[in-house]
C-alpha positions in Angstrom: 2.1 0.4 1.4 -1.8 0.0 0.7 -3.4 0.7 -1.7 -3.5 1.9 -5.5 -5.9 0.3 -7.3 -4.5 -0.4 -10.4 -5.0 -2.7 -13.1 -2.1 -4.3 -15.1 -2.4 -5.0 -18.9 0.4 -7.9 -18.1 -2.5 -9.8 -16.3 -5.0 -9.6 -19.2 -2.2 -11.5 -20.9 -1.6 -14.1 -18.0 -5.0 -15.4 -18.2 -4.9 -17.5 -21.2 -6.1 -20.2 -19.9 -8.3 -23.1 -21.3 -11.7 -23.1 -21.3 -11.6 -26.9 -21.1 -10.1 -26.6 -18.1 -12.8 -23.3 -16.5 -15.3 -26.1 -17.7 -13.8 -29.4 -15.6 -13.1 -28.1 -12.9 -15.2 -25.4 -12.2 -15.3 -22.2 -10.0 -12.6 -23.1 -7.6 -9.8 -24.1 -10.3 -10.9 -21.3 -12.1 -10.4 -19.2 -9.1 -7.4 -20.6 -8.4 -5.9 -20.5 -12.3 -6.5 -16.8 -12.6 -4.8 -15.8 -8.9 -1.9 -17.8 -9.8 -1.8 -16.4 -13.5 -1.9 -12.8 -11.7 0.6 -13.6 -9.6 3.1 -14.9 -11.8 2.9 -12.0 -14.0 2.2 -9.4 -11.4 4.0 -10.1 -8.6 7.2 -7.9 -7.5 8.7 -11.5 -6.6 7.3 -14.4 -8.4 8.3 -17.4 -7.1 8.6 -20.9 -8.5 6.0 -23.8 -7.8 7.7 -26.3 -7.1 8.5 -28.4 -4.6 10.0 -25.9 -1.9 7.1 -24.1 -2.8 4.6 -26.9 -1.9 6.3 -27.6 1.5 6.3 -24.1 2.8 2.3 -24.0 1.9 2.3 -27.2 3.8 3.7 -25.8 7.1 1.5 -22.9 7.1 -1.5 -24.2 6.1 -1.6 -26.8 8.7 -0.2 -24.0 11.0 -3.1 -22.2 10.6 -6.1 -24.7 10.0 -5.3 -25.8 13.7 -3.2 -23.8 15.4 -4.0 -24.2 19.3 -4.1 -28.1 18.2 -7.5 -28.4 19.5 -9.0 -30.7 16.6 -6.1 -32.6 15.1 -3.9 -35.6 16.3 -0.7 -36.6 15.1 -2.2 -39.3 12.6 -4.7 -36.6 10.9 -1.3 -34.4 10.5 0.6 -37.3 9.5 -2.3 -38.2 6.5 -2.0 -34.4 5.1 1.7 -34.7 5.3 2.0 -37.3 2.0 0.9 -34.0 0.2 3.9 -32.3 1.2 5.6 -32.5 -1.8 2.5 -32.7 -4.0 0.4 -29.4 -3.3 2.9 -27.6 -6.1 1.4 -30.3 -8.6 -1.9 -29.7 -7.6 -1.6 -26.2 -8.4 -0.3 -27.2 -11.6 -2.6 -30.0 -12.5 -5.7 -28.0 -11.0 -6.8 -31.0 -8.5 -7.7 -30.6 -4.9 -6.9 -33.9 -3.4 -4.9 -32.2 -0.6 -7.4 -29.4 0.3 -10.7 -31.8 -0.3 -9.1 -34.0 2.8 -7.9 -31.4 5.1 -11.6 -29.6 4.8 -13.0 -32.8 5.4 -10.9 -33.4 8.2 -11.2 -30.5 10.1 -14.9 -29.9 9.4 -15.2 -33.7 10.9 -13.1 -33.1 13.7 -15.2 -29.9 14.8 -18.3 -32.2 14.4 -16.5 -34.5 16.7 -15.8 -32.0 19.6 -18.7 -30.3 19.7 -20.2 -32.3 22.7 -17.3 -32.0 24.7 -17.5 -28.8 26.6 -21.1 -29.9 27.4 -19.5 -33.5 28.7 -16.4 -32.3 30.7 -18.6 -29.3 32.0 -21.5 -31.3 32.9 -20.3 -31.6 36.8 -17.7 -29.6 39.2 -14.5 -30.2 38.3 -11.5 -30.9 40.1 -9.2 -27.4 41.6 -6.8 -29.0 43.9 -5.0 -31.0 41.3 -1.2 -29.5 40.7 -1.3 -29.3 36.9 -1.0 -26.7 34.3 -1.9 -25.7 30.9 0.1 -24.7 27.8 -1.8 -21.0 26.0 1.1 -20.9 23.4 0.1 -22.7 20.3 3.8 -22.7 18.9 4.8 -24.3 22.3 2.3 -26.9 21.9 2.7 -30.7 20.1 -0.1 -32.7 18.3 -1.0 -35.8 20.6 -1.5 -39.0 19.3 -4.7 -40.2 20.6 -8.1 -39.1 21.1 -8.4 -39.6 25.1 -4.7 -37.2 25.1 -7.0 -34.5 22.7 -9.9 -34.5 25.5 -7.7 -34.1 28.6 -6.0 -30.9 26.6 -9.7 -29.9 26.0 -10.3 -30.5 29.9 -7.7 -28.2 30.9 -8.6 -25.7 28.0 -11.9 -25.5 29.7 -10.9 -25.6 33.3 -8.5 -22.9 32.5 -11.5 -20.9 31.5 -13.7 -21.8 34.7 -10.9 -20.7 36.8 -10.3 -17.7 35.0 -14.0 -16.8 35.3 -14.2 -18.1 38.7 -11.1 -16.7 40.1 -12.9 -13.5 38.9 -16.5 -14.0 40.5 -14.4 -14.9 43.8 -12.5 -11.7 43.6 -15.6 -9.5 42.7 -17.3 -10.8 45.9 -14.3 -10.1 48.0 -14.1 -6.6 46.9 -18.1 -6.1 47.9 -17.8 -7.6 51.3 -14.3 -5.4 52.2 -16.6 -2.4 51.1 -19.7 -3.5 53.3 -21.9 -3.6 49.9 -25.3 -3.5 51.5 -26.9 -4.9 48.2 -24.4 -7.4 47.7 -25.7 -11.3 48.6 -22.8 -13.7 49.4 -22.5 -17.0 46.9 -21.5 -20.2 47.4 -18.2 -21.1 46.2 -20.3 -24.2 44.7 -22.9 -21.6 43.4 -20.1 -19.3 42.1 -18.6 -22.4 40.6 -21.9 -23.3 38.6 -22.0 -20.0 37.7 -18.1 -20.0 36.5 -19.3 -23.3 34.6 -22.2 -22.1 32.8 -20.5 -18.9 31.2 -18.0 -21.1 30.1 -20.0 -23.4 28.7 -22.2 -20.8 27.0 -19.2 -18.9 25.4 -17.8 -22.8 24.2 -21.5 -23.3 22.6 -21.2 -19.9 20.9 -17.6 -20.6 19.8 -19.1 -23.3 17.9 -22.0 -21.7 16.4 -19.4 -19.8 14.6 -16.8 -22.4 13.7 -20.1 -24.5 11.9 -21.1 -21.2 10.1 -17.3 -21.5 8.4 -18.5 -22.5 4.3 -16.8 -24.4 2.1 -16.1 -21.0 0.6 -14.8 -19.9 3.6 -12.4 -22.7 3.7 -11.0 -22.5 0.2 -10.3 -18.9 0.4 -8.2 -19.9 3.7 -6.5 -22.5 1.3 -5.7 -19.9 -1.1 -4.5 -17.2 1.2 -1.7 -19.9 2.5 -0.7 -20.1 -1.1 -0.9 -15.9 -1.3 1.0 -15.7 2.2 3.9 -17.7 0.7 4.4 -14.4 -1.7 4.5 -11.9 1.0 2.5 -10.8 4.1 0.4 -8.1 2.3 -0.4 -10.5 -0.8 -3.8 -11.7 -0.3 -7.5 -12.9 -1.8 -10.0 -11.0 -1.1 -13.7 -13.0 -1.5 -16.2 -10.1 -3.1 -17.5 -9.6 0.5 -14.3 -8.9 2.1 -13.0 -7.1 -0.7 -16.4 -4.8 0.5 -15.7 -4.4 3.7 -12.2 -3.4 2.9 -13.1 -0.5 0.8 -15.2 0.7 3.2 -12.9 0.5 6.1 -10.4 2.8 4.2 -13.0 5.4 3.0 -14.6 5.7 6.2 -17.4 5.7 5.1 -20.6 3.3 4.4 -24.1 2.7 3.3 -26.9 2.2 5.5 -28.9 2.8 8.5 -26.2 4.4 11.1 -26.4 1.7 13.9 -24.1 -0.7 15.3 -25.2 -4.3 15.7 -24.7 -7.1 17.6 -25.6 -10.6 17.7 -26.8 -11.8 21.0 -28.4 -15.2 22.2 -29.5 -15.8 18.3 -31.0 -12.1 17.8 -29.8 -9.2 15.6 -29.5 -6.0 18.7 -29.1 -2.6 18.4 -25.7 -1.4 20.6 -25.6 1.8 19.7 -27.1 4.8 17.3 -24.3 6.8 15.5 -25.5 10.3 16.3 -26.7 11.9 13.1 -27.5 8.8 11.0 -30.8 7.6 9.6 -31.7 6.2 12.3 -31.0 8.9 15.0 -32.7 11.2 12.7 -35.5 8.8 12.5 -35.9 8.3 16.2 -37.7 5.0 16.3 -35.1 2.7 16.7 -32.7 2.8 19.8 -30.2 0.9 21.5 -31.3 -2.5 23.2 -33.9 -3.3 20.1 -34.0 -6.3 18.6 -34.3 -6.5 15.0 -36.7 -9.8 13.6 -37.1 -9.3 10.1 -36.2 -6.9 7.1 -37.8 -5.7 4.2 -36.4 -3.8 1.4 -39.3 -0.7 0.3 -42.5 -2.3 0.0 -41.3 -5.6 -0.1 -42.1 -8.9 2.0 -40.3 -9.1 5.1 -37.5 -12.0 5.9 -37.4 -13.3 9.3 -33.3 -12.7 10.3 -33.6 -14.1 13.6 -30.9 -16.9 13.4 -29.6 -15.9 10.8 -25.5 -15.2 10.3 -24.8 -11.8 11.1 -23.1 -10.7 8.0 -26.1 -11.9 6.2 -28.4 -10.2 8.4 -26.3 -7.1 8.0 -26.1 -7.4 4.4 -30.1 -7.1 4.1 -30.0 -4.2 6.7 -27.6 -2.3 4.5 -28.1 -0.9 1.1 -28.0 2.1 -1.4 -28.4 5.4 -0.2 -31.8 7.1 -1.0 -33.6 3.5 -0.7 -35.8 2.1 1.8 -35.5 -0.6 4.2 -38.1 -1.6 6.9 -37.2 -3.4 9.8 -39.4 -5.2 12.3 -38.2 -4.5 16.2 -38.6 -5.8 19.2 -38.5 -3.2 22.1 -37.4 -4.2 25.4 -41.1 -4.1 26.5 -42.2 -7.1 24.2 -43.6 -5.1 21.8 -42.9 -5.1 17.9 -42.9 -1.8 15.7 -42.0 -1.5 12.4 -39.6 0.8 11.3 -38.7 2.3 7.8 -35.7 4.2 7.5 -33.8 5.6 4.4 -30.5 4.8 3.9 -27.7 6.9 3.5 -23.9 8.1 3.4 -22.6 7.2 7.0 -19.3 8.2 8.1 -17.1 6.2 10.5 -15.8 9.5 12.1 -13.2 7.7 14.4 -11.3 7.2 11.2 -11.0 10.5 10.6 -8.0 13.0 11.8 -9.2 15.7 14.3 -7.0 18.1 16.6 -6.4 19.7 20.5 -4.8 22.5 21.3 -2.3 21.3 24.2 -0.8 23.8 26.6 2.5 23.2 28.3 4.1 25.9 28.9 3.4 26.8 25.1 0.4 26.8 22.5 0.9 23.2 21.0 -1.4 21.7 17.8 -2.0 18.0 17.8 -3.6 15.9 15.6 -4.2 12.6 15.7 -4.4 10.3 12.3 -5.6 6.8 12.9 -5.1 6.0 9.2 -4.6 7.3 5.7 -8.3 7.3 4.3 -8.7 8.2 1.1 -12.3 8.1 -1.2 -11.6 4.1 -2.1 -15.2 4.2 -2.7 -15.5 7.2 -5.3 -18.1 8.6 -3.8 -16.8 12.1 -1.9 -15.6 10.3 1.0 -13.3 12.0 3.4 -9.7 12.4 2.1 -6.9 12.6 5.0 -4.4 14.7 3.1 -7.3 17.3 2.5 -8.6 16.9 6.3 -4.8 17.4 7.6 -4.9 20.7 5.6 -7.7 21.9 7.7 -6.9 21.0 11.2 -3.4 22.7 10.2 -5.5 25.9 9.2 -7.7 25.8 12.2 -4.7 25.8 15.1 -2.7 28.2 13.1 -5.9 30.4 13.8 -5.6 29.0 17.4 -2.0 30.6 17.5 -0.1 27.3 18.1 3.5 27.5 17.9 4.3 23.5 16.8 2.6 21.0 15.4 2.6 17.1 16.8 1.4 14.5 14.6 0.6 11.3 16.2 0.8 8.2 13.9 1.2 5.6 16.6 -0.9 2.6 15.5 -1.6 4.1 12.0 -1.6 1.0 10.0 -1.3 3.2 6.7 -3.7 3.6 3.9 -3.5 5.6 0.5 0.4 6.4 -1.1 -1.0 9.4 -2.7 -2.9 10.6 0.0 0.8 10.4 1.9 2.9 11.9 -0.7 0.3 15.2 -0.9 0.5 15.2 3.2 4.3 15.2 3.2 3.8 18.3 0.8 2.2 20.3 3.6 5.1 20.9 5.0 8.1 21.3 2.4 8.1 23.8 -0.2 8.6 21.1 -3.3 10.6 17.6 -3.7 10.5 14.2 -3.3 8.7 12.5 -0.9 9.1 8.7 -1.6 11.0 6.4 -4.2 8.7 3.6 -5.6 10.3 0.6 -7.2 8.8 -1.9 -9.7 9.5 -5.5 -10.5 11.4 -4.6 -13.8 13.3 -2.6 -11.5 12.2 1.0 -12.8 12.4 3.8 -10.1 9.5 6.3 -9.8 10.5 9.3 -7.5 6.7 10.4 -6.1 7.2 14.1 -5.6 5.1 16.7 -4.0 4.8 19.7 -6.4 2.9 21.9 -4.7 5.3 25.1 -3.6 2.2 26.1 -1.2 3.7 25.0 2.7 0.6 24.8 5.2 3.0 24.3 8.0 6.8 26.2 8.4 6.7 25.9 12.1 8.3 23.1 14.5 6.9 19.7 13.5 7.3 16.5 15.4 5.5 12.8 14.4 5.1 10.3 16.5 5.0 6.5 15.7 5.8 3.5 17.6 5.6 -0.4 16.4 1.9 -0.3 14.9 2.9 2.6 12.7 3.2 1.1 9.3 3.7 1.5 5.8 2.1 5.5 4.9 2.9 6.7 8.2 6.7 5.5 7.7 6.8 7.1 4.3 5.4 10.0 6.0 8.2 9.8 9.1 11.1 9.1 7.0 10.3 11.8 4.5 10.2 14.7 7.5 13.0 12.5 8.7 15.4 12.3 6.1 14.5 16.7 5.0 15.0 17.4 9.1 12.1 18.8 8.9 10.5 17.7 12.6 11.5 15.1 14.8 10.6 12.2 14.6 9.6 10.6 18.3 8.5 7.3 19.9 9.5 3.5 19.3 11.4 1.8 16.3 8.0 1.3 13.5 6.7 -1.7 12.2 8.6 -1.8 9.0 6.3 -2.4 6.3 8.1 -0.9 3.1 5.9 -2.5 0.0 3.1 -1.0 -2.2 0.0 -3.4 -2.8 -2.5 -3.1 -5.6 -6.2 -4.6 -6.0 -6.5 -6.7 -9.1 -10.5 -7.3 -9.4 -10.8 -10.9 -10.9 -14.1 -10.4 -12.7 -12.6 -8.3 -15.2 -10.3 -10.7 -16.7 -13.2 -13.7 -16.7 -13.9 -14.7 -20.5 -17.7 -13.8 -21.0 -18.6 -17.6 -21.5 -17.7 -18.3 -17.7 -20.1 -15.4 -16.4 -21.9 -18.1 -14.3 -19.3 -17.9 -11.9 -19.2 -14.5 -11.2 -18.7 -12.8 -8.6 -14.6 -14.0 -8.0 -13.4 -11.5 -6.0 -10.0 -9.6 -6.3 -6.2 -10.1 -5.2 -4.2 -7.8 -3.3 -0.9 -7.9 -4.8 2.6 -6.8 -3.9 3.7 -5.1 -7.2 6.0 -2.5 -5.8 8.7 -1.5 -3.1 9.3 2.0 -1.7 12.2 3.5 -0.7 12.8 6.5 1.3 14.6 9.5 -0.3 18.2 8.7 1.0 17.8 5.1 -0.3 16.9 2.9 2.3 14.0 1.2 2.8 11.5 0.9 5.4 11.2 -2.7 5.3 11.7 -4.8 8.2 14.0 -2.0 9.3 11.3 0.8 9.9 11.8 4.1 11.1 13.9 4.5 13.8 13.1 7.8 16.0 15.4 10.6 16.4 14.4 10.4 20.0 13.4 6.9 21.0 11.1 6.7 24.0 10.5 3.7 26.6 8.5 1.5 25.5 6.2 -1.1 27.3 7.1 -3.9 24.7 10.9 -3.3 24.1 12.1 -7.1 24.4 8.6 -8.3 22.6 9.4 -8.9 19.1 7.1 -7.0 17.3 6.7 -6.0 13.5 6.6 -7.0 9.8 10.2 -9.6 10.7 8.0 -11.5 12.6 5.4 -12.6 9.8 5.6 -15.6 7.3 7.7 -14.7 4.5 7.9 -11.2 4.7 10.1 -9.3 1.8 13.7 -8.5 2.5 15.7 -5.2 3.0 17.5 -3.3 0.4 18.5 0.0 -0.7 18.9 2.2 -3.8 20.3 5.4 -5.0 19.1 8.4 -3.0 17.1 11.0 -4.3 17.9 14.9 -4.8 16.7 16.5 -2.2 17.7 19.9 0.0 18.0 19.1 4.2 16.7 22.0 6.4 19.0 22.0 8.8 17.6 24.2 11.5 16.7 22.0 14.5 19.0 21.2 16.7 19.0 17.2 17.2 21.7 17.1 20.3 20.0 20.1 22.2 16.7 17.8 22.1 18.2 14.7 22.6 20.0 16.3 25.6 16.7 17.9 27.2 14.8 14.4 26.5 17.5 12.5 28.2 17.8 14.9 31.4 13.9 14.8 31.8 13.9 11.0 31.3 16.6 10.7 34.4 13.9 12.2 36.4 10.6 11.2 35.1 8.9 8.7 36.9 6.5 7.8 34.4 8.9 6.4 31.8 10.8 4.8 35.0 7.6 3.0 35.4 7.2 2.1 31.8 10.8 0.7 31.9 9.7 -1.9 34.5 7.1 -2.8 32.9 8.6 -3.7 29.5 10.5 -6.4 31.4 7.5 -7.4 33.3 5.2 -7.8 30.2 8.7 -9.7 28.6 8.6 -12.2 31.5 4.5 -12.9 31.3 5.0 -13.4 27.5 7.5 -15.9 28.0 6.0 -17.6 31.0 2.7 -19.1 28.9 1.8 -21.7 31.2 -0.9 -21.2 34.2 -1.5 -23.4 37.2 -4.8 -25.3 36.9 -4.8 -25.7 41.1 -7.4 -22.9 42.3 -5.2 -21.8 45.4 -2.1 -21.5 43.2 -3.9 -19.5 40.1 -5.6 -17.4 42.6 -2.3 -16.0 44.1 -0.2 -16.3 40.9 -3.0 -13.8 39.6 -3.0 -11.7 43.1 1.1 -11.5 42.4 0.3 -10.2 39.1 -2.1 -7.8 40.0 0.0 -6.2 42.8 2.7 -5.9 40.3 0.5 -4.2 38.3 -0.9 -1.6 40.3 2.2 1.0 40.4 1.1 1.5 36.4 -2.2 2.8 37.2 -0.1 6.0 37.7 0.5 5.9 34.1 -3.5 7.1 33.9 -3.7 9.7 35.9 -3.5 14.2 34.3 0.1 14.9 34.3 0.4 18.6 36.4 1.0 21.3 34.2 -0.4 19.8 31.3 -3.6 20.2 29.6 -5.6 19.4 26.6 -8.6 21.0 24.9 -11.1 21.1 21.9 -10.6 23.7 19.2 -13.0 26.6 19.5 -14.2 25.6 15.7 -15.1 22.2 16.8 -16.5 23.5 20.2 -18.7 25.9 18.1 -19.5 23.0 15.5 -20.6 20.4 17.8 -22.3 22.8 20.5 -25.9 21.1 19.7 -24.8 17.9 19.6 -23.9 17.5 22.8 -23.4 13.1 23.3 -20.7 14.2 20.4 -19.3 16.7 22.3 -18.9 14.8 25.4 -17.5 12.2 23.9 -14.7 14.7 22.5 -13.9 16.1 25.3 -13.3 12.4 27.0 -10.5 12.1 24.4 -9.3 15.6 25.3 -9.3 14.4 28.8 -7.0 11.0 27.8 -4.6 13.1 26.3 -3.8 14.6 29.5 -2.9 11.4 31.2 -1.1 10.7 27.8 3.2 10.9 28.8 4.3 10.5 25.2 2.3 13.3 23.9 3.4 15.3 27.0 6.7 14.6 26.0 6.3 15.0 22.6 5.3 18.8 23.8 8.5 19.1 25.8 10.5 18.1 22.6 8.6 20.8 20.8 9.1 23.6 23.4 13.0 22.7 23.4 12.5 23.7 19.3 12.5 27.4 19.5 
């Protein structure tokens, strides 16, 4: 469960370390001294460092310094491997012998390839040749040579051109069927140039990135294999990331207000978020270029070329200051633009609602996460932005609620527990456990209910950690029903342990550490169990595209194991009728074609997954991807308005947006998706069967 940010007095203690030691070996073992310190004492699980210890970091570092096997042979694997049993005793001893090398391997080995897709690519290459090529990375070996590496590159890349020329070729067929008067026939030579070039140019960009990866880069990688080994959710955070994170779970961020992208070496403006800075500034739009930045009166720094983050980090800044930034406009010219930053809120983060009729007035809301104010600075809160939706369809007249939660990776365990309250009286929402064993029973004690009407949530594989704690509790009080696919199963509670504040003041010079992300907890739901690796299952489960793909937190390194406590005290409701819904589900099920369809597919997308190989022959591909696309067709019903079900805005929102109308298009657009949606209609039809 993310994420309290709390501090533990045990780690102060931990990190009584030697300042001999902060002194030899400088930032990194320091680094690397106080994570492992931390998670010794802080961990839910501590484990040994020892030798089991060392070979499991083994296996998944070199798992994931080279996964598709691209860069390594056999013999560079085979000169990491006498560290197998030897990377617990660096961590102990505080050398680097093993991460020094494989650094200096791999950053030699990208050096090495980086003239390769510019060799192989240099001339046409050969399409009639029966061969195929392995995408699976877990399916492929290490070779032992350096001639075997380059022929994997050579199909690598001619598994691109055919891809890109397969769809050039199919593009031009489609034009001339449709008598496209300003279509001009290719070549399949020119076509294949052109197939070549793009492939080549996303190769040369592929590598402008990999040589942007910094030592520091690298030996944060390095510790993250030794975090992973923990848990999944354990995991360092560099101050940058650590950042980013915060601002992805407050929604909110400080700046200018316009997406960027980096394009042929040049910082460009995508888009403008409506009411930002720089929408309400007007001079900078979407296709600019940005050249150079200058904070206030400052002197300007050329950005072109420079890494994005960087760039971005320059553009960004503290709200109420100034940054100017020199633009290119389509036209050639350059302007200079000042702009004052501000608050700018990521409103795709945010919950918002549709009143859906079928048959009945239906609420729905959609939560894509549980956002809380990370940041401390009146950010959005979703427990306080649920309660409002809620209010504004009750004054819509709905008769049920849907709450959809699929994809909802989770967020805040506070924000959860005072969501669950919105619908229950008083009680327990969630049992957290501690290392030491100690049970806290998280209760909502509110008696005020927002919500006393039919309730169903929806989740399916990517609902995680809050929005299990939020099914199982309506779950487990039969409150709603819960509908959709078994979740992801993610049942632990992480907390952010900022590094800095535990650095003795005589080691300030390496300051900024970052912080750890540490599992220090386990939750439970009120009857006991837990929602790890188990999830929620639904009380009506739903087809589901990737049934026979395993999915979820069972299929990550070293992921925590299932248990169970005492449950909690708790009164059910006991006022919806599970076999009646199960019953009226099943019968429309028999008849719906929609699901039928989505049954098929589930076994098709099971065979594609498991058939990882593609024909390098152009004739074979070609049809192979013809086959494919026929099969595929019969879904695009799965897009189309389902009859007799519709979708719209809430007048409030109507009202609130009616100036802004690029907003307000873009609302109703999602309004227009849920149409086409089938689990939401059926999540309506469950609701209907309610009363």
């Amino acid at each position: 469960m993310r994420y309290s940010f709390l501090k533990s007095s045990l780690v102060i203690l931990a990190i009584g370390l030697c300042s001999f030691t902060f002194f030899q070996f400088g930032k990194n073992q320091i680094l690397l001294d106080m994570l492992m310190s931390a998670l010794n004492q802080a961990h839910y699980t501590p484990l040994k460092v020892n030798d089991e210890f060392s070979e499991k970091a083994f296996n998944l570092y070199v798992k994931r310094l080279d996964y598709n096997k691209k860069f390594l042979v056999q013999s560079d694997v085979d000169a990491l491997a006498k560290y197998r049993r030897q990377i617990d005793d660096e961590v102990n001893n505080g050398t680097f012998e093993f991460y020094n090398l494989s650094a200096e391997l791999i950053t030699k080995r990208i050096k090495e390839k980086e003239n390769w897709s510019k060799e192989i690519l240099a001339s046409p290459l050969n399409y009639t040749i029966d061969e195929e090529y392995e995408t699976d990375g877990d399916k492929i070996k290490y070779v032992s040579t350096e001639a075997e590496l380059k022929n994997e590159w050579r199909k690598m890349l001619k598994y691109q051109v055919i891809s890109r020329l397969d769809e050039l070729m199919t593009g031009q067929e489609k034009a001339k069927a449709k008598k496209d008067s300003v279509f001009t026939e290719k070549t399949f030579d020119s076509l294949e140039v052109d197939a070549r070039r793009k492939v080549l140019k996303a190769n040369e960009d592929w590598f402008k990135r990999l040589n942007k990866i910094t030592a520091k880069d690298r030996f944060s990688a390095y510790v993250n294999t030794i975090t992973g080994l923990y848990d999944p959710h354990t995991e360092y955070f560099a101050p940058k990331d650590k950042k980013k994170f915060d601002q992805s779970m407050s929604g909110q961020f400080e700046g200018i207000g316009a997406r960027l992208q980096l394009k042929d070496g040049f910082i460009r403006v995508s888009e403008i978020i409506v009411g930002s800075p720089s929408f309400k500034q007007g001079d900078l739009k979407a296709g600019d270029e940005i050249h150079k930045v200058a904070q206030g009166a400052g002197e300007m720094v050329d950005i072109t070329n420079m890494d994005m983050d960087d760039a971005i980090d320059l553009i960004k800044g503290k709200k109420g200051t100034e940054v100017r930034l020199t633009v290119k406009k389509p036209d050639g010219s350059f302007i200079i633009v000042p702009i004052i930053r501000d608050v700018i809120e990521i409103e795709e983060t945010y919950a918002k609602a549709a009143i859906l009729n079928n048959k009945k007035k239906i609420g729905y809301i959609y939560l894509p996460m549980f956002y809380a104010d990370f940041t401390r600075n009146g950010a959005h809160r979703c427990a306080a932005d649920m309660k409002k939706e809620i209010e504004k369809l009750k004054n819509q007249g709905v008769e049920g609620i849907i709450i959809d939660l699929r994809d909802n990776g989770g967020g805040s365990l506070q924000e959860v527990v005072e969501m669950a309250g919105l619908f229950i009286p008083k009680g327990p929402i969630v049992q957290v456990k501690n290392k030491s064993g100690m049970v806290n029973v998280m209760e909502d004690k509110n008696p005020d209910v927002t919500w006393d009407g039919p309730l169903a949530i929806m989740v399916n594989h990517g609902s995680a950690s809050a929005s299990e704690i939020l099914a199982a509790a309506i779950q487990d009080y039969k409150r709603g029903v819960i509908i959709g696919t078994q979740s992801f199963g993610k049942g632990t509670v992480q907390s952010f342990l900022d590094l800095d504040q535990y650095l003795l003041p005589q080691f300030d010079t390496v300051r900024p550490l970052g912080s750890v992300k540490i599992t220090m907890q386990k939750f439970y739901r009120i009857n006991g169990g837990a929602t790890q690796l188990k999830g929620v299952m639904p009380d009506v489960i739903l087809p589901d595209p990737y049934a026979f793909i395993d999915m979820g937190e069972k299929e990550l390194d070293y992921p925590m194991p299932w248990d169970e406590i005492a449950k909690a005290t708790y009164d059910e409701y006991n006022v919806i009728n599970y076999d009646k819904i199960k019953k009226g589900n099943s019968e429309r099920l028999k008849t719906s074609a929609a699901f039928k369809l989505i049954d098929a597919e589930s076994k098709e997308l099971k065979t594609k997954k498991d058939d990882s190989k593609y024909s390098l022959k152009l004739d074979k591909f070609r049809a192979e991807q013809k086959t494919w696309k026929e099969q595929t067709k019969k879904y695009d019903d799965l897009k189309i308005d389902i009859k007799g079900f519709e979708a719209n805005l809430l007048d409030a929102d109507k009202e609130a947006m009616k100036s802004d109308t690029s907003k307000l298009n873009k609302e109703v657009k999602w309004t227009k998706n849920i149409q086409k949606d089938n689990y939401i209609f059926e999540a309506s039809n469950i609701l209907n069967d309610m009363k």
